[in-house]
PQR file of N, CA, C, O and H, with PARSE charges and radii, in Angstrom:
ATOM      1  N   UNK A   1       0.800  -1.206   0.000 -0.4000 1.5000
ATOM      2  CA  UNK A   1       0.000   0.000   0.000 -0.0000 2.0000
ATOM      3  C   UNK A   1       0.841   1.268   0.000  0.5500 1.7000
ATOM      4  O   UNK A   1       0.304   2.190  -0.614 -0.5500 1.4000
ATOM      5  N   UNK A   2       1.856   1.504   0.459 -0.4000 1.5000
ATOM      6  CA  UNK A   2       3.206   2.378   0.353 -0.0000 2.0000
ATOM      7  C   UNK A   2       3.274   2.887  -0.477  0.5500 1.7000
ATOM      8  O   UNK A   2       3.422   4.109  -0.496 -0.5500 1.4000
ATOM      9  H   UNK A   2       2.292   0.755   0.957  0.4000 1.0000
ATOM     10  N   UNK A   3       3.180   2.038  -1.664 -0.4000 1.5000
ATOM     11  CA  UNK A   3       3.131   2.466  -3.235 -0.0000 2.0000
ATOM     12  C   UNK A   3       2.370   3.605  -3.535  0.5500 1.7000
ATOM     13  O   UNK A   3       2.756   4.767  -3.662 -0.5500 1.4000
ATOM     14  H   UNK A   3       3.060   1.046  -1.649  0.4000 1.0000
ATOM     15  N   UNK A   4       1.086   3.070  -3.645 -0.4000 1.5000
ATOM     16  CA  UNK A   4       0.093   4.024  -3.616 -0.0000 2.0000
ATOM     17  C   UNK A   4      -0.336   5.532  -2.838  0.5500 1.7000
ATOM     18  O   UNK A   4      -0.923   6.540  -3.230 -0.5500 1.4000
ATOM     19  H   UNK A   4       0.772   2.126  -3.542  0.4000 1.0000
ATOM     20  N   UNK A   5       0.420   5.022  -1.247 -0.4000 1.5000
ATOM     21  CA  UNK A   5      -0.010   5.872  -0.448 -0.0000 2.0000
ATOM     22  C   UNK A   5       1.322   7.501  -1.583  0.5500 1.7000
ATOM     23  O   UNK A   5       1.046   8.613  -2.033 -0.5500 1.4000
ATOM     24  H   UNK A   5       0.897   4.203  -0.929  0.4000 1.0000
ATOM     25  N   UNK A   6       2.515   6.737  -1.549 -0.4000 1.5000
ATOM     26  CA  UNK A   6       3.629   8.181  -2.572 -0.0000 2.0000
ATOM     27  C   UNK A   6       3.236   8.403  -3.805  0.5500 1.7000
ATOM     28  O   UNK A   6       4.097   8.684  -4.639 -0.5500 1.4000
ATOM     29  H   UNK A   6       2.739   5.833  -1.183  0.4000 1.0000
ATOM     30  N   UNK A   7       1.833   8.323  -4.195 -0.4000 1.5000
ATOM     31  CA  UNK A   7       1.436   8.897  -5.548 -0.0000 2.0000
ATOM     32  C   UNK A   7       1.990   7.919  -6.412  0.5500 1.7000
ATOM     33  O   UNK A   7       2.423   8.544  -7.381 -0.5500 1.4000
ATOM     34  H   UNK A   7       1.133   8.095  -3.518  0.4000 1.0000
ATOM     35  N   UNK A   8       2.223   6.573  -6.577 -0.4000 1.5000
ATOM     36  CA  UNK A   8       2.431   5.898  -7.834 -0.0000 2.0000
ATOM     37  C   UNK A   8       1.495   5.292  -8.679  0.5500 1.7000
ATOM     38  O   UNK A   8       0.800   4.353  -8.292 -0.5500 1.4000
ATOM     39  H   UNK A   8       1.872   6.066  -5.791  0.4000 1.0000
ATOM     40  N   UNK A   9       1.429   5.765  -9.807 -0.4000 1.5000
ATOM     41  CA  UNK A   9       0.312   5.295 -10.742 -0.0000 2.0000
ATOM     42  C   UNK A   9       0.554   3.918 -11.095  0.5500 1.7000
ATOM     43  O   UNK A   9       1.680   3.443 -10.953 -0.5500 1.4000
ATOM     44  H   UNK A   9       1.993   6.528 -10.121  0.4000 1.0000
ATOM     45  N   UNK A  10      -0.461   3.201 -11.567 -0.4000 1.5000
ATOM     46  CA  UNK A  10      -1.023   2.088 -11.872 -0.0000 2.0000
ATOM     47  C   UNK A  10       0.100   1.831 -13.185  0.5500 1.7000
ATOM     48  O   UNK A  10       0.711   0.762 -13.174 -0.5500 1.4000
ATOM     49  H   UNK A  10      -1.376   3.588 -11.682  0.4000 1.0000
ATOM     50  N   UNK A  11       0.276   2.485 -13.932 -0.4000 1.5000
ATOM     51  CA  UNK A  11       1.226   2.440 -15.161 -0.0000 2.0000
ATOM     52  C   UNK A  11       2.587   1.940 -14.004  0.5500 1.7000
ATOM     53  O   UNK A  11       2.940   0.766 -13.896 -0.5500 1.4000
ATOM     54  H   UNK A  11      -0.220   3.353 -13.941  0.4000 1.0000
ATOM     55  N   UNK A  12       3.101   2.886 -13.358 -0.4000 1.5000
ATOM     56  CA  UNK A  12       4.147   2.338 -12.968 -0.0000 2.0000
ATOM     57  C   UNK A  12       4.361   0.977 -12.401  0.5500 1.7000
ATOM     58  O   UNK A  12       5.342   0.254 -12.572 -0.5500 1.4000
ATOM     59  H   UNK A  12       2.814   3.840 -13.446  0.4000 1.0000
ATOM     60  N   UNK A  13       3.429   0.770 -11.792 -0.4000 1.5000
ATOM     61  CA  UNK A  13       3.093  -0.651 -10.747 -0.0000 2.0000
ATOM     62  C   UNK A  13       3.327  -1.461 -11.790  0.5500 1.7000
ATOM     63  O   UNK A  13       4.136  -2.363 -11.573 -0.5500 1.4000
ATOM     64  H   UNK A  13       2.631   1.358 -11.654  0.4000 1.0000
ATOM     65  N   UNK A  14       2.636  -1.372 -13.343 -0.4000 1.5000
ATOM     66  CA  UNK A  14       2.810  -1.956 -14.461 -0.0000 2.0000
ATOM     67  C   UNK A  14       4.346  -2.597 -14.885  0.5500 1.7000
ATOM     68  O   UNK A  14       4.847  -3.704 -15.082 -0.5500 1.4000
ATOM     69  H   UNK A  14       1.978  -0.640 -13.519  0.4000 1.0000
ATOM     70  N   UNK A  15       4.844  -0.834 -14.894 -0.4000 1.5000
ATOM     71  CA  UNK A  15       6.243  -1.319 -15.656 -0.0000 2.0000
ATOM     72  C   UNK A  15       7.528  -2.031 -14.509  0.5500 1.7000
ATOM     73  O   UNK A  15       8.599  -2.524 -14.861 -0.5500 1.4000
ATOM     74  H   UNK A  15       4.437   0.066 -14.734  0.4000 1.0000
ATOM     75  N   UNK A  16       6.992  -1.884 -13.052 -0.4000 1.5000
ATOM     76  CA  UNK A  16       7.851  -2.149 -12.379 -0.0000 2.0000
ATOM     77  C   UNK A  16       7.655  -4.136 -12.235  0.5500 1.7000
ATOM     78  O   UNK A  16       8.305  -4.938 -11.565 -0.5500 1.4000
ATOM     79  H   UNK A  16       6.121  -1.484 -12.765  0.4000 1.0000
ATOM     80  N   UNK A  17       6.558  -4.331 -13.126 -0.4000 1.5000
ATOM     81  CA  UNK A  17       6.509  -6.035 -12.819 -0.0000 2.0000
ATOM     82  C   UNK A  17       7.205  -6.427 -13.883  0.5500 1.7000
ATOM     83  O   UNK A  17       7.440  -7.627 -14.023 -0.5500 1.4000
ATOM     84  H   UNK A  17       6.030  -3.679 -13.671  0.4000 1.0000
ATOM     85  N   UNK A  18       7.693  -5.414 -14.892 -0.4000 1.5000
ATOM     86  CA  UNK A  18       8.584  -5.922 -16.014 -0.0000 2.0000
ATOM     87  C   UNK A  18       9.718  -6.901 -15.315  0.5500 1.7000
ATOM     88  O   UNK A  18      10.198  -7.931 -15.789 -0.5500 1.4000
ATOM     89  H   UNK A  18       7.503  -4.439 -14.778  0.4000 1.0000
ATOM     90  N   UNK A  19       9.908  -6.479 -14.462 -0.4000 1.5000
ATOM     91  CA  UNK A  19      11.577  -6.881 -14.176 -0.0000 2.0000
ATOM     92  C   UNK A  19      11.097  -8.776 -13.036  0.5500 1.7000
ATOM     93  O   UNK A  19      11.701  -9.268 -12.082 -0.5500 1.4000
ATOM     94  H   UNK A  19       9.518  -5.643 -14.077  0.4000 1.0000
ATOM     95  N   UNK A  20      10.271  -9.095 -13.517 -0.4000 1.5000
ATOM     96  CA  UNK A  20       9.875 -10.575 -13.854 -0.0000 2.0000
ATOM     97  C   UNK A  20       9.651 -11.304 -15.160  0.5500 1.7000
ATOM     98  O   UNK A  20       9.248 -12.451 -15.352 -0.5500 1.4000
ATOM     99  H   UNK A  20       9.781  -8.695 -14.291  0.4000 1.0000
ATOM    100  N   UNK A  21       9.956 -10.506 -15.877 -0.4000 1.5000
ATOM    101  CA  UNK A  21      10.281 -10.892 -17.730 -0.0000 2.0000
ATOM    102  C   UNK A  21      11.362 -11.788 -17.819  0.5500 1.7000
ATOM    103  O   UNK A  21      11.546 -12.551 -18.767 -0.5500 1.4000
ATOM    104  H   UNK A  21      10.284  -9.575 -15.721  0.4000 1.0000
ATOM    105  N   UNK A  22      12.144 -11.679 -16.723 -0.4000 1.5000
ATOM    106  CA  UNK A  22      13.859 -12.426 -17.115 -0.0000 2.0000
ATOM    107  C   UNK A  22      13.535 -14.005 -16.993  0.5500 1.7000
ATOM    108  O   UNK A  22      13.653 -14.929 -17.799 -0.5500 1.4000
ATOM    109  H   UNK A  22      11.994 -11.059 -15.953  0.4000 1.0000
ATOM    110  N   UNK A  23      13.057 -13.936 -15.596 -0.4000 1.5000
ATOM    111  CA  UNK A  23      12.369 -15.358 -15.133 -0.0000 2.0000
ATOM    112  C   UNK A  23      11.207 -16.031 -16.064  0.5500 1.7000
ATOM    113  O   UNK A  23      11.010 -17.245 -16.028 -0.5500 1.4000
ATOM    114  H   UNK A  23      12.961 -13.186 -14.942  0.4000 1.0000
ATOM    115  N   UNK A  24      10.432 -15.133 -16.922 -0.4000 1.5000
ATOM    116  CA  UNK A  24       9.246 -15.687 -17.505 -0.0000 2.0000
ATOM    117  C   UNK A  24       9.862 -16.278 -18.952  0.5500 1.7000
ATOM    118  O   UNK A  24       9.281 -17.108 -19.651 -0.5500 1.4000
ATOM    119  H   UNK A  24      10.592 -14.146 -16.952  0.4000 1.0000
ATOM    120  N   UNK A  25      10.857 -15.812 -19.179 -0.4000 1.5000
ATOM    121  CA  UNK A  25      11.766 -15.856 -20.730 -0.0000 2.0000
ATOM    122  C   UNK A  25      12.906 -16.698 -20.176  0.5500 1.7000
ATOM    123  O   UNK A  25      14.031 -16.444 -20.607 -0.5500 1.4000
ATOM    124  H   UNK A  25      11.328 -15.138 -18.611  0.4000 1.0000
ATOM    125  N   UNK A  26      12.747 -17.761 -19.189 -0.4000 1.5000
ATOM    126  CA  UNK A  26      14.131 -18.116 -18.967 -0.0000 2.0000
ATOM    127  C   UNK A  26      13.918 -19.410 -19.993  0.5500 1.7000
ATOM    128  O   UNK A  26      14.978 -19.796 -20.487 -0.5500 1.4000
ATOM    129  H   UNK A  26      11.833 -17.967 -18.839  0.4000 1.0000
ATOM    130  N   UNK A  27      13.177 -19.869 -20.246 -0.4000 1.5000
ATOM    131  CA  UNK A  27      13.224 -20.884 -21.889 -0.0000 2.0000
ATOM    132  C   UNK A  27      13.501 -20.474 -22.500  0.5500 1.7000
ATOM    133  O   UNK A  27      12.872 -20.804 -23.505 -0.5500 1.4000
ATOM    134  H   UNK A  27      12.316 -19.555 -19.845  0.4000 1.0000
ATOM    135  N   UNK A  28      14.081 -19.895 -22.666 -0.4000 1.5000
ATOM    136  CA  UNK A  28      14.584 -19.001 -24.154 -0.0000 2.0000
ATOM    137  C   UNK A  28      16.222 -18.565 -23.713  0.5500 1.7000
ATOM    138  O   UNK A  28      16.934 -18.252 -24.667 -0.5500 1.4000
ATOM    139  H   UNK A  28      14.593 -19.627 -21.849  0.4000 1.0000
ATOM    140  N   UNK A  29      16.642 -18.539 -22.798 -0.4000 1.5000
ATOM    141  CA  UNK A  29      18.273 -17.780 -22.336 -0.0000 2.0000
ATOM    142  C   UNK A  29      18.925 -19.029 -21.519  0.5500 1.7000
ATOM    143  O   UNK A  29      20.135 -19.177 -21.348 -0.5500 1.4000
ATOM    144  H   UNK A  29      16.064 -18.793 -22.023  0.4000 1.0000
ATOM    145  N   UNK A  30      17.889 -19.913 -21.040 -0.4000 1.5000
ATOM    146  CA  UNK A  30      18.591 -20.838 -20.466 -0.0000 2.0000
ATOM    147  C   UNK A  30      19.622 -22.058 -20.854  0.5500 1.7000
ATOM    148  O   UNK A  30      20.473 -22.727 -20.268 -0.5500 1.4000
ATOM    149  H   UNK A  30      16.906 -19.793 -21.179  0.4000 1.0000
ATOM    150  N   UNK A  31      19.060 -21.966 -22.181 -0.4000 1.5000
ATOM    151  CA  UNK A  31      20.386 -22.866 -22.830 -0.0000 2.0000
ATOM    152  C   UNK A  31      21.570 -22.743 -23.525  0.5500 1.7000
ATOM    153  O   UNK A  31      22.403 -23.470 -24.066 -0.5500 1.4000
ATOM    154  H   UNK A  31      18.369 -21.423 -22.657  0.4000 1.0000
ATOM    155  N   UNK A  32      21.247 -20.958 -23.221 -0.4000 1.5000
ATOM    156  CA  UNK A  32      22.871 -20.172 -23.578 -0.0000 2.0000
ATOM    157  C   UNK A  32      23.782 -20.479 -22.407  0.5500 1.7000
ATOM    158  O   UNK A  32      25.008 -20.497 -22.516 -0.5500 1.4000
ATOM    159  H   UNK A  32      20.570 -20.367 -22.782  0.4000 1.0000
ATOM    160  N   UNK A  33      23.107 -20.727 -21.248 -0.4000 1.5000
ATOM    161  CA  UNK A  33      24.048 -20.743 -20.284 -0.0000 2.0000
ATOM    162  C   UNK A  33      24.715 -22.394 -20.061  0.5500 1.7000
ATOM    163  O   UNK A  33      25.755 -22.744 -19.502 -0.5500 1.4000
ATOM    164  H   UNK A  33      22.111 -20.712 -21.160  0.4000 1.0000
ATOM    165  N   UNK A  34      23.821 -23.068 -20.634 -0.4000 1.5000
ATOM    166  CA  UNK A  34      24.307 -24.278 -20.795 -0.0000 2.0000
ATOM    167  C   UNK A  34      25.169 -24.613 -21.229  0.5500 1.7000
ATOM    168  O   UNK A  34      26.032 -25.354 -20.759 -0.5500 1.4000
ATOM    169  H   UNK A  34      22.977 -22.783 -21.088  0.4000 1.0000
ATOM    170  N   UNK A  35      25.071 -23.915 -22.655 -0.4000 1.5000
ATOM    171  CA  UNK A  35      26.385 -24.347 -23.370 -0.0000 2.0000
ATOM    172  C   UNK A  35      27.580 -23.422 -23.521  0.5500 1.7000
ATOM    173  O   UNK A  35      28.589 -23.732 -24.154 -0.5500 1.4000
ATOM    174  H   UNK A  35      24.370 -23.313 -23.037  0.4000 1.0000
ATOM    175  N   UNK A  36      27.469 -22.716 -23.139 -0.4000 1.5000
ATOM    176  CA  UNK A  36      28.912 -21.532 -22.422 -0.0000 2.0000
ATOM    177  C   UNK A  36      29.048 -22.124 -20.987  0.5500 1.7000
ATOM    178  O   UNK A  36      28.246 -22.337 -20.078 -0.5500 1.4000
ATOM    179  H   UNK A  36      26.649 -22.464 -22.624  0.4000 1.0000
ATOM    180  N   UNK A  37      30.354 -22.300 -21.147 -0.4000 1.5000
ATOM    181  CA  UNK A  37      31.449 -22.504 -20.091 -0.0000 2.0000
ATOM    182  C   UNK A  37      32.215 -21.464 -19.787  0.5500 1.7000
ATOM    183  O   UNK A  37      32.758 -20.724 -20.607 -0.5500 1.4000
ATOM    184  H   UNK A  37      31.005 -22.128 -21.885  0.4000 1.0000
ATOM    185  N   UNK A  38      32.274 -21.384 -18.616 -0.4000 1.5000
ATOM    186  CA  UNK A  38      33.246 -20.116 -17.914 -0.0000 2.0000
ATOM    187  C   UNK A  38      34.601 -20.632 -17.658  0.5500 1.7000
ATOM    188  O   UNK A  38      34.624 -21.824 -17.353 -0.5500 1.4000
ATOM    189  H   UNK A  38      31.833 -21.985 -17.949  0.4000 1.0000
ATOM    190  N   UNK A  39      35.627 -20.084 -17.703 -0.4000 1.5000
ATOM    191  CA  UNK A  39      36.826 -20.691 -17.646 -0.0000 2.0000
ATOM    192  C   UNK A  39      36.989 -20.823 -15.843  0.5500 1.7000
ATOM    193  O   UNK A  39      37.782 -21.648 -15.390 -0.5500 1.4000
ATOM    194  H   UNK A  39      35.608 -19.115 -17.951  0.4000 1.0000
ATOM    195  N   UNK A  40      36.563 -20.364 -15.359 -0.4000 1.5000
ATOM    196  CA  UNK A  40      36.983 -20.902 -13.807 -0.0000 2.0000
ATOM    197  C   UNK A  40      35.525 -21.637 -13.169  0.5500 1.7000
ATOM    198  O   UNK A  40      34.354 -21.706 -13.541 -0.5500 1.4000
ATOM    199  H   UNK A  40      35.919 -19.693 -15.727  0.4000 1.0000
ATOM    200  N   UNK A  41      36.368 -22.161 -11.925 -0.4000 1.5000
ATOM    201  CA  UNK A  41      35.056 -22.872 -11.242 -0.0000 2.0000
ATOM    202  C   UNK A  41      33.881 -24.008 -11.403  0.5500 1.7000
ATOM    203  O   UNK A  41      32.961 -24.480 -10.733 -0.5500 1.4000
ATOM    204  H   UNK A  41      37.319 -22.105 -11.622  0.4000 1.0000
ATOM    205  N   UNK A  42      34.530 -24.172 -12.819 -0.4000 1.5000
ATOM    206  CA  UNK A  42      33.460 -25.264 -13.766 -0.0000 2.0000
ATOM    207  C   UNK A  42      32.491 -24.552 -14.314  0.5500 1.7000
ATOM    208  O   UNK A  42      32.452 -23.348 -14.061 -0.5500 1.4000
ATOM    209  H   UNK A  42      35.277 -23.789 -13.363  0.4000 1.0000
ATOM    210  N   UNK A  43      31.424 -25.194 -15.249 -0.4000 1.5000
ATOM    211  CA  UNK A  43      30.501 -24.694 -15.737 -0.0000 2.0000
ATOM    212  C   UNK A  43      29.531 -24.248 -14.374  0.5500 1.7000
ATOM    213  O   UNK A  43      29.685 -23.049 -14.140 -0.5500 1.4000
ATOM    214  H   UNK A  43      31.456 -26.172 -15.455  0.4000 1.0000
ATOM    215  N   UNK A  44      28.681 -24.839 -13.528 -0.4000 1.5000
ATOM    216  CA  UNK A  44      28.005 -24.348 -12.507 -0.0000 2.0000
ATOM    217  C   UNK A  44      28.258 -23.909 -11.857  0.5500 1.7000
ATOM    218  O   UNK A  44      27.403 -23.058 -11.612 -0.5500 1.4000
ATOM    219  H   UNK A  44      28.556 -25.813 -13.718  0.4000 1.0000
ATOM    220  N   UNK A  45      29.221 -23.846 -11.066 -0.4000 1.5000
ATOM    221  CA  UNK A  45      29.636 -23.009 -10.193 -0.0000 2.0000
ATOM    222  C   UNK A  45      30.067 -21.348 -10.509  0.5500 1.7000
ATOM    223  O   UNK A  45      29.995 -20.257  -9.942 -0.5500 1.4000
ATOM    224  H   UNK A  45      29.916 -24.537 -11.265  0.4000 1.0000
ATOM    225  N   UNK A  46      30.526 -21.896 -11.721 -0.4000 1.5000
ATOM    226  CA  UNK A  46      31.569 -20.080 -12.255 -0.0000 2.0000
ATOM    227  C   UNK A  46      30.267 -19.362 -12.780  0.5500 1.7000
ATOM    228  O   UNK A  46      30.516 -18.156 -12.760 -0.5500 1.4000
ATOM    229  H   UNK A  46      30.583 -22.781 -12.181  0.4000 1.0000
ATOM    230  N   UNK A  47      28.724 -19.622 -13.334 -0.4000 1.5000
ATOM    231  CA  UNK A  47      27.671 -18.943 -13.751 -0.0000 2.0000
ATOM    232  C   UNK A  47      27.169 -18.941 -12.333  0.5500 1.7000
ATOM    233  O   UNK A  47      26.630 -17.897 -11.968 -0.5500 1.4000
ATOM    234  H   UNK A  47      28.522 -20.602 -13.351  0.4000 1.0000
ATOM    235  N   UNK A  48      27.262 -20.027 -11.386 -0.4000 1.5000
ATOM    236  CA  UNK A  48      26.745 -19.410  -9.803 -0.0000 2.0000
ATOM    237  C   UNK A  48      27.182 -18.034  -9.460  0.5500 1.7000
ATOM    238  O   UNK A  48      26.475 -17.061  -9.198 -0.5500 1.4000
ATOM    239  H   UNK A  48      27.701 -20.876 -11.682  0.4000 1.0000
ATOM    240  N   UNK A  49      28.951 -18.164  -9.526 -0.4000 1.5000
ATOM    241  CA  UNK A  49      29.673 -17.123  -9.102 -0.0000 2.0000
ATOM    242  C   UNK A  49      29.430 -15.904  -9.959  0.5500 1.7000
ATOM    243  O   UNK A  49      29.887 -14.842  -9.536 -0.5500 1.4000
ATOM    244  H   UNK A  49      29.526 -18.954  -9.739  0.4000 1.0000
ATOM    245  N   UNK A  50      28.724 -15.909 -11.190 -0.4000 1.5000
ATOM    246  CA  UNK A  50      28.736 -15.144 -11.365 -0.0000 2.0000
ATOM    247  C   UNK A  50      27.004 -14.181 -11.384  0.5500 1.7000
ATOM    248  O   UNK A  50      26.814 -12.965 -11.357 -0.5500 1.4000
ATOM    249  H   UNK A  50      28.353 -16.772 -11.533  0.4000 1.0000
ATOM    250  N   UNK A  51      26.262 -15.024 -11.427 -0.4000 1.5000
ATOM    251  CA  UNK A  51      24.878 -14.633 -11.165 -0.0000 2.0000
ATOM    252  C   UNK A  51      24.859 -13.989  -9.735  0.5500 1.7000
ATOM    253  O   UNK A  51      24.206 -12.963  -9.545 -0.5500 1.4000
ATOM    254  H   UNK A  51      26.417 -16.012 -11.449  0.4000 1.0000
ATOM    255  N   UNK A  52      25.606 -14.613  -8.683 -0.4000 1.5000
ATOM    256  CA  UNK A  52      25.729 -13.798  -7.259 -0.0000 2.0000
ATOM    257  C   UNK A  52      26.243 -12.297  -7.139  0.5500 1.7000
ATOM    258  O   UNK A  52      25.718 -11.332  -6.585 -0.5500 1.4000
ATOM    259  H   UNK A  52      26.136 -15.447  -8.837  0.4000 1.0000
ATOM    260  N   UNK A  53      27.547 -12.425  -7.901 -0.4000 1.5000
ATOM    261  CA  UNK A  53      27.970 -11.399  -8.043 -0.0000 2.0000
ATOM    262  C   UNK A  53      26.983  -9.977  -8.817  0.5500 1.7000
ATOM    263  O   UNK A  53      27.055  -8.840  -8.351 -0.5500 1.4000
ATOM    264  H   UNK A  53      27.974 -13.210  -8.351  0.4000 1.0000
ATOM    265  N   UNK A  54      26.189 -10.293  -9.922 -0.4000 1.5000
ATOM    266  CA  UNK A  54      25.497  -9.330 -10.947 -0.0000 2.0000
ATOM    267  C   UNK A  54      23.905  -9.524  -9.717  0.5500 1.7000
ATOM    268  O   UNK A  54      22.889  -8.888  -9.997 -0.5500 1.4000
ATOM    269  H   UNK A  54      26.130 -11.216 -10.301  0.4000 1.0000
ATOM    270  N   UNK A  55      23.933 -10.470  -8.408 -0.4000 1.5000
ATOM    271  CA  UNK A  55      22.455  -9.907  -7.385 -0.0000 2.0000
ATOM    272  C   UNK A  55      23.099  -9.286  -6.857  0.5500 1.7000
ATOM    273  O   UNK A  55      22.468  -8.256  -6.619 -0.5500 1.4000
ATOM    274  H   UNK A  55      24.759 -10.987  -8.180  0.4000 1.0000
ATOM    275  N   UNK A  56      24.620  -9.189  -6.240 -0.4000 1.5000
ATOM    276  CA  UNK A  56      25.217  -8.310  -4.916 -0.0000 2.0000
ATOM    277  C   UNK A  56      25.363  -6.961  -5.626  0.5500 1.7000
ATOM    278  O   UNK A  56      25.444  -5.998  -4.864 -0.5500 1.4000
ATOM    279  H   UNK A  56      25.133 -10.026  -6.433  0.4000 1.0000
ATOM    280  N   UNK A  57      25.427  -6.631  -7.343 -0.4000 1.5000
ATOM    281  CA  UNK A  57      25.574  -5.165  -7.559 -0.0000 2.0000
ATOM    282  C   UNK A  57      24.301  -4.750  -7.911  0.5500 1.7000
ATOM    283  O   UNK A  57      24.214  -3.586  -8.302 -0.5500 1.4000
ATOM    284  H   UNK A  57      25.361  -7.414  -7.962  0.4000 1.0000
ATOM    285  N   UNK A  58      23.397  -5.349  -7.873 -0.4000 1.5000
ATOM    286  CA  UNK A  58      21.466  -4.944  -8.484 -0.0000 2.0000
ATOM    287  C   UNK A  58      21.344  -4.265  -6.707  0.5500 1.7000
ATOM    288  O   UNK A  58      21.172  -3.071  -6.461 -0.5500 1.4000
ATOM    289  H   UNK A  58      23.468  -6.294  -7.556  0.4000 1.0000
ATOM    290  N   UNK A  59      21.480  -5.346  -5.673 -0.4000 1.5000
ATOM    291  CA  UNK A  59      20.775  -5.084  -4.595 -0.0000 2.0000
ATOM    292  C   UNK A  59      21.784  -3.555  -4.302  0.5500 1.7000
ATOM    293  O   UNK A  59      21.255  -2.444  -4.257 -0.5500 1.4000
ATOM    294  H   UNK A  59      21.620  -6.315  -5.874  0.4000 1.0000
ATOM    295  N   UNK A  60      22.757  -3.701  -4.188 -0.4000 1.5000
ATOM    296  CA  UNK A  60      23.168  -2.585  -4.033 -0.0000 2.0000
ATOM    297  C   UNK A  60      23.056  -1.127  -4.667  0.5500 1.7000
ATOM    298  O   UNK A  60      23.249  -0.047  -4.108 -0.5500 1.4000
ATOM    299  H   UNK A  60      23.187  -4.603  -4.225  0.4000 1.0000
ATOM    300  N   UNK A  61      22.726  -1.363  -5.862 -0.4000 1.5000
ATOM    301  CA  UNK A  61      22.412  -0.464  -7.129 -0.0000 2.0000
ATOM    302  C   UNK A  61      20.742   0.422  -6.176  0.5500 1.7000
ATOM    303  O   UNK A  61      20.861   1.579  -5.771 -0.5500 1.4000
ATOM    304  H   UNK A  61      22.569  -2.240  -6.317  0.4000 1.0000
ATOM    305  N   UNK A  62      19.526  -0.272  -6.002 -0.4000 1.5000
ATOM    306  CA  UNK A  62      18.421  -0.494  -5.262 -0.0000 2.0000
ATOM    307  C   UNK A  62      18.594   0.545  -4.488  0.5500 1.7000
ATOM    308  O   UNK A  62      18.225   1.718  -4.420 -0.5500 1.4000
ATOM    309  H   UNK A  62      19.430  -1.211  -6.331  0.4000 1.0000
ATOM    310  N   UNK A  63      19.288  -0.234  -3.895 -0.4000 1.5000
ATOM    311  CA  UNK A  63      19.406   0.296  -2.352 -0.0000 2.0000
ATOM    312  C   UNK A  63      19.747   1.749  -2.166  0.5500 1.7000
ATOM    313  O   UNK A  63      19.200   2.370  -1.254 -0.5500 1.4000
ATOM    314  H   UNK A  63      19.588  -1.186  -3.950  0.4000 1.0000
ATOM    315  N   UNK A  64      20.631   2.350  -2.984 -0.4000 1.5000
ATOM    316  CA  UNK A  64      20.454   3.630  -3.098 -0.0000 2.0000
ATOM    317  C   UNK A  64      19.746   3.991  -3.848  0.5500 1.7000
ATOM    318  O   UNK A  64      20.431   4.963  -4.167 -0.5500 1.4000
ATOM    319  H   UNK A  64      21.075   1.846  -3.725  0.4000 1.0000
ATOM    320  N   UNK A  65      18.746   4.086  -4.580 -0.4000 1.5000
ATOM    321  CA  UNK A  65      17.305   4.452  -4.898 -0.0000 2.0000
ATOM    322  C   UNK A  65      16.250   4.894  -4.413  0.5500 1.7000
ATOM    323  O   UNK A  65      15.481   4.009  -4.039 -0.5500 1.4000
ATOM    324  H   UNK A  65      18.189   3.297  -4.321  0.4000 1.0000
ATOM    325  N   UNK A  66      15.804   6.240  -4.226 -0.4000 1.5000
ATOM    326  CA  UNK A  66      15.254   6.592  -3.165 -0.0000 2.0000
ATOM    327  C   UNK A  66      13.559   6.385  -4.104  0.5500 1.7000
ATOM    328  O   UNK A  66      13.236   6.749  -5.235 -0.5500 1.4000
ATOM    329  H   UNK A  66      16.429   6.959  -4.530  0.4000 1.0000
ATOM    330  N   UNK A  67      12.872   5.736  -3.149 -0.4000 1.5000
ATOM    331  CA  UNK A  67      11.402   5.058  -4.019 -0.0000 2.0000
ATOM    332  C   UNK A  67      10.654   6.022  -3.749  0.5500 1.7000
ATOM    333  O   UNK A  67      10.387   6.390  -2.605 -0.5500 1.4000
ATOM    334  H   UNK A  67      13.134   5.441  -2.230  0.4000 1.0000
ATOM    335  N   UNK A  68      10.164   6.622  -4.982 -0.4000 1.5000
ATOM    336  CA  UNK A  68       9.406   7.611  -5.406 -0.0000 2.0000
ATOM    337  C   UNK A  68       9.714   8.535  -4.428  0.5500 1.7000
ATOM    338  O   UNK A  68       9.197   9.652  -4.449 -0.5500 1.4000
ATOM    339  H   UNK A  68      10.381   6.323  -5.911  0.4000 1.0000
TER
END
């Protein structure tokens, strides 16, 4: 309700569910990652290491974002 209560329109609420597109399209990107290999860590682990790394700079990115 936060949302609403700082004046955010319905459009925005909209475009802010975009950023569940990645997950809804992961049939489609997921077998790039399959078949690329990272040179360290093995194939799973080094796309672990590196998917952690690209959440620890989003959350941080966020976090200084002052919402609406």
């Amino acid at each position: 309700m936060w949302i609403s209560y700082k004046g955010a329109s319905n459009v925005l609420v909209g475009v802010a569910a975009t950023f569940a597109l990645p997950y809804t399209f992961k049939f489609l990107w997921a077998p790039l990652l399959d078949r690329f290999h990272l040179p360290f860590l093995g194939r799973r682990r080094g796309w672990l290491l590196v998917v952690q790394l690209a959440l620890f700079a989003s959350i941080a990115v966020l976090s200084r974002i002052e919402p609406l």
